[in-house]
C-alpha positions as CSV (number, residue, x, y, z in Angstrom):
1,X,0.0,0.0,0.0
2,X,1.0,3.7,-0.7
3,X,2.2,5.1,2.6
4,X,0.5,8.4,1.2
5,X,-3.3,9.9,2.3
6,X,-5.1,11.3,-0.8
7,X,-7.3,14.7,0.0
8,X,-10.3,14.6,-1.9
9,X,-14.2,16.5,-2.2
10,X,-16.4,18.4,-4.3
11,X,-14.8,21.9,-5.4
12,X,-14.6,24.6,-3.2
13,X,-14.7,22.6,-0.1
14,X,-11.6,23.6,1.1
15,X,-9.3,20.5,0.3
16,X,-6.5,23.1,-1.2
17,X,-6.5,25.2,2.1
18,X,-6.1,22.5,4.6
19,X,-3.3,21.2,1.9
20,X,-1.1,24.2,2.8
21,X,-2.1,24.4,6.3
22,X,-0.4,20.5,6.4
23,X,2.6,21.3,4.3
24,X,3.0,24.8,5.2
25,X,3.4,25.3,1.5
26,X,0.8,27.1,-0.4
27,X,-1.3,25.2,-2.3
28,X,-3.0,26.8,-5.5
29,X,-6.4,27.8,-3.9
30,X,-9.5,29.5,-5.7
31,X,-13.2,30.3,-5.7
32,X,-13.7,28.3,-9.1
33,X,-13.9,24.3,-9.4
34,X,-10.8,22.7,-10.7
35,X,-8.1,24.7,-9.6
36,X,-5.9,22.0,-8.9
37,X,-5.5,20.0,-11.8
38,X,-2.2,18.3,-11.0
39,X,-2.2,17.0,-7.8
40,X,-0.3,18.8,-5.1
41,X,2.2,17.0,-2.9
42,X,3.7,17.4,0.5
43,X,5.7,15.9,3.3
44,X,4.5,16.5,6.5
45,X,6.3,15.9,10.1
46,X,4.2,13.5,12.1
47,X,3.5,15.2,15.8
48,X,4.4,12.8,18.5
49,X,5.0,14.1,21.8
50,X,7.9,11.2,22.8
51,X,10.1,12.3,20.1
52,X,9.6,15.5,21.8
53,X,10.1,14.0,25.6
54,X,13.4,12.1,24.0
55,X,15.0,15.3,23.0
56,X,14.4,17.2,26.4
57,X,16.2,13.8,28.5
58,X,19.0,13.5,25.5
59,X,19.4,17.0,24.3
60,X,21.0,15.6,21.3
61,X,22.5,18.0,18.3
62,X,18.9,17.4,16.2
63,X,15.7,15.9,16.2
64,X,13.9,14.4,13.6
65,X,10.0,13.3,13.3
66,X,9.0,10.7,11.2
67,X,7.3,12.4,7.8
68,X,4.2,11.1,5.3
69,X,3.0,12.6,2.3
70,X,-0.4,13.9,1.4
71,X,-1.6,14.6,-2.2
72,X,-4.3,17.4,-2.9
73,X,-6.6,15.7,-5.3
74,X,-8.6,17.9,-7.7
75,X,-12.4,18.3,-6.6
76,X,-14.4,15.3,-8.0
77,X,-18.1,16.2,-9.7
78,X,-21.5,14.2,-10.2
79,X,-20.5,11.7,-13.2
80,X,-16.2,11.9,-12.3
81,X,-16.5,7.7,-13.1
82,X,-17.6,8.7,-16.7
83,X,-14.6,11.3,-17.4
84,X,-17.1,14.3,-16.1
85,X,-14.9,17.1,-14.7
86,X,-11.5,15.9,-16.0
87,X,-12.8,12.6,-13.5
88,X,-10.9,10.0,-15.1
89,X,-7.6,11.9,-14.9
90,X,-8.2,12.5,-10.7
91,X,-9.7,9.2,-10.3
92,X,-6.3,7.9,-11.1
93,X,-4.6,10.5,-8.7
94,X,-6.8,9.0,-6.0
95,X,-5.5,5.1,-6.6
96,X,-2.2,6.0,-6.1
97,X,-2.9,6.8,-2.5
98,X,-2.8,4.6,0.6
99,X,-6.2,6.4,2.3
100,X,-8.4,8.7,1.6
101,X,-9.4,12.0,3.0
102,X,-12.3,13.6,2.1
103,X,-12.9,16.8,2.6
104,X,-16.9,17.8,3.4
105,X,-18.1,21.1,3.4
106,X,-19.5,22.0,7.0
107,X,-19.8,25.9,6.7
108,X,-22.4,28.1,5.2
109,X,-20.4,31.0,3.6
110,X,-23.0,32.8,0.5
111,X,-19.1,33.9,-0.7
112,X,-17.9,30.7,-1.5
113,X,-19.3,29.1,-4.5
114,X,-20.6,25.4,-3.4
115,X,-20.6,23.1,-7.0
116,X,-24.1,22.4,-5.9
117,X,-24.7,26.0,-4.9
118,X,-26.4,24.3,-1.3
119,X,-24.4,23.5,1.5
120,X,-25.4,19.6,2.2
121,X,-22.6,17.5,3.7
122,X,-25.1,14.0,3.2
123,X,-25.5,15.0,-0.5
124,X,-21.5,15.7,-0.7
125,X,-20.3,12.6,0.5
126,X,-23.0,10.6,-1.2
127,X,-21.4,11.9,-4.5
128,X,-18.0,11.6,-3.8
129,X,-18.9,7.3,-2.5
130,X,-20.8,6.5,-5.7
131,X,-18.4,8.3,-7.9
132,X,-15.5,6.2,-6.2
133,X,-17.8,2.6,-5.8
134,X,-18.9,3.6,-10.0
135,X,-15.5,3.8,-10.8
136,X,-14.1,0.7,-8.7
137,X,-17.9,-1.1,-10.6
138,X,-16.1,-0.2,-14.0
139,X,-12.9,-1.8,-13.1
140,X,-14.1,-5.0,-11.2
141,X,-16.2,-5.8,-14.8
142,X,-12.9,-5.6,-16.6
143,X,-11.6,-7.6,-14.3
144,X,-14.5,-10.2,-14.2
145,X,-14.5,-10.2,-17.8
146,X,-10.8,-11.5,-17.9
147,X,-10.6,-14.0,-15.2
148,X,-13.9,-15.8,-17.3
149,X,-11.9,-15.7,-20.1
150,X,-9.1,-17.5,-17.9
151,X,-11.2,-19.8,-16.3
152,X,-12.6,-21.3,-19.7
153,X,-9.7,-21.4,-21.8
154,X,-6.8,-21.9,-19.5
155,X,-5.3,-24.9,-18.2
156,X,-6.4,-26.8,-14.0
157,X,-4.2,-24.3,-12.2
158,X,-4.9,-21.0,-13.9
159,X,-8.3,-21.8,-13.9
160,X,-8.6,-22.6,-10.3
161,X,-6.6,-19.5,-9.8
162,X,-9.7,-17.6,-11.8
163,X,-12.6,-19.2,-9.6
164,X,-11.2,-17.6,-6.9
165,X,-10.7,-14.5,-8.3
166,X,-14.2,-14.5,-9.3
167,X,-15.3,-15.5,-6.3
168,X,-13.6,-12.4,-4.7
169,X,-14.8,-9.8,-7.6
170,X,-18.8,-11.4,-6.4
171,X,-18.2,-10.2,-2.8
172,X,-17.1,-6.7,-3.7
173,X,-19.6,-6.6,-6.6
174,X,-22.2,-7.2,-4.1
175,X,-21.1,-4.7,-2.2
176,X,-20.6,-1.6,-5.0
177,X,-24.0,-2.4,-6.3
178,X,-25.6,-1.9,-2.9
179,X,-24.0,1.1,-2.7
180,X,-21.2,0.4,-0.3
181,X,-17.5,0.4,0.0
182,X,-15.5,-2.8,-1.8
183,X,-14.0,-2.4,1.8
184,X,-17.0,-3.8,3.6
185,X,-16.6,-7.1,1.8
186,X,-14.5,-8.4,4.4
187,X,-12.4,-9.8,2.2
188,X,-9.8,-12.5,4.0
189,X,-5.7,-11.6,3.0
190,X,-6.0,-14.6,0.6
191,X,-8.9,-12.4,-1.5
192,X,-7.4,-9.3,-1.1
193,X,-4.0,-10.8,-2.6
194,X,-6.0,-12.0,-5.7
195,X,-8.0,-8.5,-6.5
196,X,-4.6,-6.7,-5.8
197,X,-4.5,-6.0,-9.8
198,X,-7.4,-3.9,-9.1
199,X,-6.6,-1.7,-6.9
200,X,-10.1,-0.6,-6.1
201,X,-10.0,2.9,-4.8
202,X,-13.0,2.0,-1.8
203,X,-10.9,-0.8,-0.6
204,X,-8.7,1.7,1.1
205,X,-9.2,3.0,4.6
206,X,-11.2,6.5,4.6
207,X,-11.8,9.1,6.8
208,X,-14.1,12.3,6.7
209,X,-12.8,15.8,7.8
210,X,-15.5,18.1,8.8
211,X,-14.4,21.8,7.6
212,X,-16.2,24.0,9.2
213,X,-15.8,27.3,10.4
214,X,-14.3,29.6,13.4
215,X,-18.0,29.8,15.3
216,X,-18.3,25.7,14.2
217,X,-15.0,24.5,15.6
218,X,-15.5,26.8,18.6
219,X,-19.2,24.9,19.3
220,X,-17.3,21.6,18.9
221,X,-14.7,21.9,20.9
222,X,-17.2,22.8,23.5
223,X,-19.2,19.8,23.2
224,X,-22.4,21.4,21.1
225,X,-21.3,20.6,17.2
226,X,-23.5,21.6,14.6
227,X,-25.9,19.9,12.6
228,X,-23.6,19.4,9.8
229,X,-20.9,18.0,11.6
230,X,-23.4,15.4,13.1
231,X,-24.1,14.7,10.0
232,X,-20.8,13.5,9.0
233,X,-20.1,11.7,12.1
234,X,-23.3,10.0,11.7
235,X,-21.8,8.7,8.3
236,X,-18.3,8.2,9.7
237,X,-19.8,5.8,12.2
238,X,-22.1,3.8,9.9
239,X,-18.8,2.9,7.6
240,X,-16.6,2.0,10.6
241,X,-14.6,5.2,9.8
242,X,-13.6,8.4,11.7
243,X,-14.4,12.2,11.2
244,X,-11.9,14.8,12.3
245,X,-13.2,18.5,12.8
246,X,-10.7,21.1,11.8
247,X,-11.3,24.9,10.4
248,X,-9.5,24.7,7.2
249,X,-8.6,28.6,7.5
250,X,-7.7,28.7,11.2
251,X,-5.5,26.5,10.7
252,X,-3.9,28.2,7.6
253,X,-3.7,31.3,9.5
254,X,-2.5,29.3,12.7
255,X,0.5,27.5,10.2
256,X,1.7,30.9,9.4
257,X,2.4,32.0,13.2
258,X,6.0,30.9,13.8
259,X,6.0,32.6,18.0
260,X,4.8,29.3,20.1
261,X,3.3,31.9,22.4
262,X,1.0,33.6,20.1
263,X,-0.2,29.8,18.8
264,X,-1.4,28.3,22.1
265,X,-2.7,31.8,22.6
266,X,-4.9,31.3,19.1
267,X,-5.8,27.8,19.9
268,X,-7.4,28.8,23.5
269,X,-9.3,31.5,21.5
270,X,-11.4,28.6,20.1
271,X,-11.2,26.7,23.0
272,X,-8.6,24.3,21.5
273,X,-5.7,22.0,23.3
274,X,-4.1,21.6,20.1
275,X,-4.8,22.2,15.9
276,X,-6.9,19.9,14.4
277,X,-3.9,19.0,11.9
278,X,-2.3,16.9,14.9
279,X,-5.8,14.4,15.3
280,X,-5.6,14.4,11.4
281,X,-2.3,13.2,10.2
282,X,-2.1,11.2,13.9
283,X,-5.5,9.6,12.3
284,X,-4.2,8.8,8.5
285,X,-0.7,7.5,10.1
286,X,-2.9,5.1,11.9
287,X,-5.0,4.2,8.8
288,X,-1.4,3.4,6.8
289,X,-0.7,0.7,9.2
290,X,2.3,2.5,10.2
291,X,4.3,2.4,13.8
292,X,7.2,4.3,15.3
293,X,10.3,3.3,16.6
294,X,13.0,5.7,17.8
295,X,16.2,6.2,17.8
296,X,18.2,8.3,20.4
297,X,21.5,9.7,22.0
298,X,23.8,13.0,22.3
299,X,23.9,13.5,18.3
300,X,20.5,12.6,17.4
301,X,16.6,11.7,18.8
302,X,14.7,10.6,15.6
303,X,11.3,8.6,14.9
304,X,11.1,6.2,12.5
305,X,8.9,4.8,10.5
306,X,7.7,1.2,9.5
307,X,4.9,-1.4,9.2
308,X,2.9,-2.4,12.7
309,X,3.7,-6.2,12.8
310,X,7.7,-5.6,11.1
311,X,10.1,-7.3,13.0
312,X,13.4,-6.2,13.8
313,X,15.9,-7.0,11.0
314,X,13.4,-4.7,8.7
315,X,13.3,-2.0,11.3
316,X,17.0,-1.8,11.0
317,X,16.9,-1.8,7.2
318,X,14.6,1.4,7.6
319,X,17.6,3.3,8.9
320,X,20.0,1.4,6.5
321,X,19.6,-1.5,4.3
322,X,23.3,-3.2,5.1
323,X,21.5,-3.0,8.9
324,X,19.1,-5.6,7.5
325,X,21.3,-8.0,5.7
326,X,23.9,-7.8,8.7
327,X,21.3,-7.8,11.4
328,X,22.9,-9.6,14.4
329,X,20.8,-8.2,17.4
330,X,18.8,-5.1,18.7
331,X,19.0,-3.3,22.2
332,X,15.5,-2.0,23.4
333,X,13.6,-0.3,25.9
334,X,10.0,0.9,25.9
335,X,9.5,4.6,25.3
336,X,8.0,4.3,29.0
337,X,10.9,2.9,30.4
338,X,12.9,5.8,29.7
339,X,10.4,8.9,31.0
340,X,9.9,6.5,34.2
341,X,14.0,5.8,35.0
342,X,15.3,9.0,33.3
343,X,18.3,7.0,31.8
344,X,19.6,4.2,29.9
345,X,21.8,3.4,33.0
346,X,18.7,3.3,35.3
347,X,16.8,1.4,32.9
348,X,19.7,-1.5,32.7
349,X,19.6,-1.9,36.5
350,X,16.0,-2.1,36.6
351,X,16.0,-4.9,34.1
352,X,14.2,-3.3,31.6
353,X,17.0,-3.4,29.0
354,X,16.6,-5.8,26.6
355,X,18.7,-7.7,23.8
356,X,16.3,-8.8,21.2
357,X,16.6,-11.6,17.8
358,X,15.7,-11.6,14.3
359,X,12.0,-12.7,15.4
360,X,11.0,-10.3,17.5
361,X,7.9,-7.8,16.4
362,X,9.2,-4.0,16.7
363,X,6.4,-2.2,19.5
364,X,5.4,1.3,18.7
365,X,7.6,3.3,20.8
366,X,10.5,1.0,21.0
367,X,13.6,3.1,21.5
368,X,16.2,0.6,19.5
369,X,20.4,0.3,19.0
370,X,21.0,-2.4,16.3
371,X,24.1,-4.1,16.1
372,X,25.0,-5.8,12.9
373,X,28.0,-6.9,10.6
374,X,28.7,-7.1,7.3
């Protein structure tokens, strides 16, 4: 899977503004559908507060977060599965993503042009999920068509290989055509191996941001959102997927402010701990399957990334792949171990310093020291 989250919506929802509010690098943003044609990307730092904690008990030379990439995706239109809107050209932007954001309008602003001219988040995210199941409809008949082919012409194997293929494309079929996500075909890994060809846009992991306004993240921070909001949540919930609230143009504005002061001072204006950002790319991190290990001392304190479930030879290949292929053994201690004992030292005389193997599954938080040789 692309280790990449793909920001899509109508036009004019705001997908360009929260783009440069991530990146910090402005995105091309107008009042008129399809400004973005080619698709924006960025690499943004991943917040994570033990990185942070690291550096204050190492004071090393430099820190480094871990970093993922998110593509602005030009707004998709009513009929984007039959080429409508330049569709066919962003529908392939959006398969070469990991997970989807998308963007749903949840302010009423007369000012800003809405495609529909009405503001009506269960209308918006109705269009954008048959758009995406049409399109993944178009490509699973293709697909069908070709593995019938297979199974009548070719020989025992390949066509035993095809019934099962076909038996995978019925589950998602039944899915799309009810008007759901190929995603909530629960397919097992063995199925999702054989439609991998595909690569069926609803079969990645969504979730919704709700972009509302100043006076709308203000009511949900306090507890009272409004009835748009809801209204995503509402939908979030029903797909087994989550809905982020963020004010696309606070937190544009908030991105520009550089004096940590004057931030936290913005952020309690709306009655906010932190930006909404944070809870998003936290959220599509999550969605990517992806965990943090870290590495730390005097020169450097730095996250890295890899796949929850890697073990520790591919961990060490992250930093460097001759640390793979000479992989003899990894020192680690949980990320808790260190804020409760203060040091390495205090950790090794409470026992909580450990020498791990080739088999063992990195944790998320693991601080690590591989040892290898070549």
């Amino acid at each position: 899977m692309a280790l990449n989250c793909g920001i899509v919506g109508l036009p004019n929802v705001g997908k360009s503004t929260i783009f440069s509010a991530l990146s910090s690098a402005p995105a091309e943003a107008a009042n008129y559908p399809f400004c973005t044609i080619n698709p924006n990307v960025g690499v943004v730092n991943v917040p994570d507060e033990r990185l942070s904690k690291l550096t204050s008990i190492f004071k090393p030379e430099r820190s480094i977060p871990a970093a993922m990439e998110f593509v602005d995706i030009a707004g998709l239109v009513k009929g984007a599965s039959k080429g409508e809107g330049m569709g066919n050209q962003f529908l392939s932007h959006i398969r070469e993503t990991g997970v989807i954001a998308q963007v749903v309008r949840c302010f009423e602003n007369p000012d800003v042009v809405h495609v529909n001219n009405k503001v009506d988040p269960e209308s918006d995210m109705e269009t954008i999920n048959i758009e995406l199941a049409l399109a993944d409809l178009d490509t699973l008949l293709k697909r069908q068509d070709r593995a019938e082919r297979a199974f009548k012409t070719q020989a025992a194997a390949e066509k035993k290989n095809a019934e099962a293929v076909l038996a995978a494309l019925s589950k998602i079929r039944g899915a799309l055509e009810d008007g759901k996500p190929a995603r909530s075909a629960a397919l097992s890994n063995d199925e999702l191996k054989l439609v991998y060809d595909c690569h069926f846009i609803t079969l990645k992991p969504q979730i919704y941001i709700c972009n509302t306004d100043e006076a709308g993240i203000k009511s949900a921070a306090g507890g009272k959102p409004g009835a748009h909001i809801e209204t995503v949540r509402r939908r979030a919930a029903s797909e087994g997927s989550e809905a982020v609230v963020i004010c696309g143009k606070f937190e544009a504005e908030l991105a520009g402010i550089d004096d940590m002061d004057e931030k936290r001072d913005f952020l309690k204006e709306l009655g906010l701990q932190e930006p909404g950002l944070v809870s998003l790319i936290q959220a599509c991190y999550k969605l990517l399957g992806l965990a943090t290990f870290f590495t730390a001392g005097k020169d450097e304190c730095r996250a890295w990334t890899i796949h929850t479930g890697d073990v520790a030879p591919r961990a060490a290949g992250v930093i460097h792949s001759d640390f793979e292929k000479g992989f003899i053994k990894a020192e680690v201690y949980g990320f808790d171990d260190i804020v409760k004992y203060g040091s390495e030292a205090k950790i090794k005389e409470a026992g909580k310093y450990r020498v791990e193997g080739r088999d063992y599954t990195v944790q998320d938080g693991d601080v690590m020291f591989f040892k290898f040789n070549l």
